[in-house]
C-alpha positions as CSV (number, residue, x, y, z in Angstrom):
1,X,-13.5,-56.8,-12.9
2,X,-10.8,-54.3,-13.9
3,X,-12.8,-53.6,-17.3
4,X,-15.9,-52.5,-15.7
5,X,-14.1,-50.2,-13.5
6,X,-11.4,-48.5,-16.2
7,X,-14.4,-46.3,-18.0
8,X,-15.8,-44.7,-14.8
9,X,-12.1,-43.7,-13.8
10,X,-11.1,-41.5,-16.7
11,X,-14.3,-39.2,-16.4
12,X,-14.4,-39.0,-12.5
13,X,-10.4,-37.5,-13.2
14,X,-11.6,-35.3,-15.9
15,X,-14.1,-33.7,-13.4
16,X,-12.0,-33.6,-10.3
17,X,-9.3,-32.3,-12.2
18,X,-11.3,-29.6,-14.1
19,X,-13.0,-28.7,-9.9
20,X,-9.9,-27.9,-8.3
21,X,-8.6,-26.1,-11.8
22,X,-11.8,-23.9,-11.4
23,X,-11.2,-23.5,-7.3
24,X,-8.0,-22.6,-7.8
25,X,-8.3,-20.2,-10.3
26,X,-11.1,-19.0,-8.4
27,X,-9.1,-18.8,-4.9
28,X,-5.7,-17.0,-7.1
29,X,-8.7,-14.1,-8.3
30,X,-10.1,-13.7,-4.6
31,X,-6.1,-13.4,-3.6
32,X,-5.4,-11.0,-5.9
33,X,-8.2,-9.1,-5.5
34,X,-7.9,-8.9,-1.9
35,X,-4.2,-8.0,-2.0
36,X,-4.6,-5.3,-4.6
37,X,-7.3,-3.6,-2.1
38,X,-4.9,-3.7,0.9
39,X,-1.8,-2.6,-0.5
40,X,-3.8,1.0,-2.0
41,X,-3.3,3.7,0.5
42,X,-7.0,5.4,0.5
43,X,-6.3,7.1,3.8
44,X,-6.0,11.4,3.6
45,X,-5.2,13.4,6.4
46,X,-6.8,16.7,7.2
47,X,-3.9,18.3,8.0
48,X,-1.0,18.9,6.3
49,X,0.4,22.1,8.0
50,X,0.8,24.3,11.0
51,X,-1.6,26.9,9.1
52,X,-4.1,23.9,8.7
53,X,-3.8,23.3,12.6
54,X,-4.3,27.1,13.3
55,X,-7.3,27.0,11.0
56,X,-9.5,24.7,11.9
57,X,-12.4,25.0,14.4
58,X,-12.5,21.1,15.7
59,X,-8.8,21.3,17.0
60,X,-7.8,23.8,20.1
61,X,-4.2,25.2,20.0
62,X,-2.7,26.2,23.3
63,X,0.5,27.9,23.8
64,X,2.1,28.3,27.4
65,X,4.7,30.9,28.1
66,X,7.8,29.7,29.6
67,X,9.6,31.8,31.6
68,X,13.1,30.6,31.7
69,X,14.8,33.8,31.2
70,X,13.6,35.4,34.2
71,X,15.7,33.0,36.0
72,X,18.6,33.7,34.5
């Protein structure tokens, strides 16, 4: 009985062993992959100054006088 069974046993571990191999080398390239796109900082902001503020149209800029000196 245990010579019948020995011959199947060393290919079925070949296989399962080459299928996770494969999954995890494709799992450790999806990581990878996915960490290097996260970690890249893509983002700009459109403005980098006070001039910039003053400058563009989409943005109102509103200055209130204080009067603090007419108090004292």
């Amino acid at each position: 009985m245990d010579t019948a069974e020995r011959p199947l046993q060393i290919p079925a571990r070949i296989i399962v062993l080459t299928l996770c191999f494969f999954g995890a080398m494709i799992y450790w390239v999806y990581n990878a992959g996915l960490t290097s796109v996260l970690t890249v900082d893509t983002s700009t902001s459109p403005i980098s100054s006070f001039d910039d503020l003053l400058n563009m149209k989409e943005y109102e800029f509103i200055i209130q006088v204080q009067y603090n000196a007419a108090f004292f």
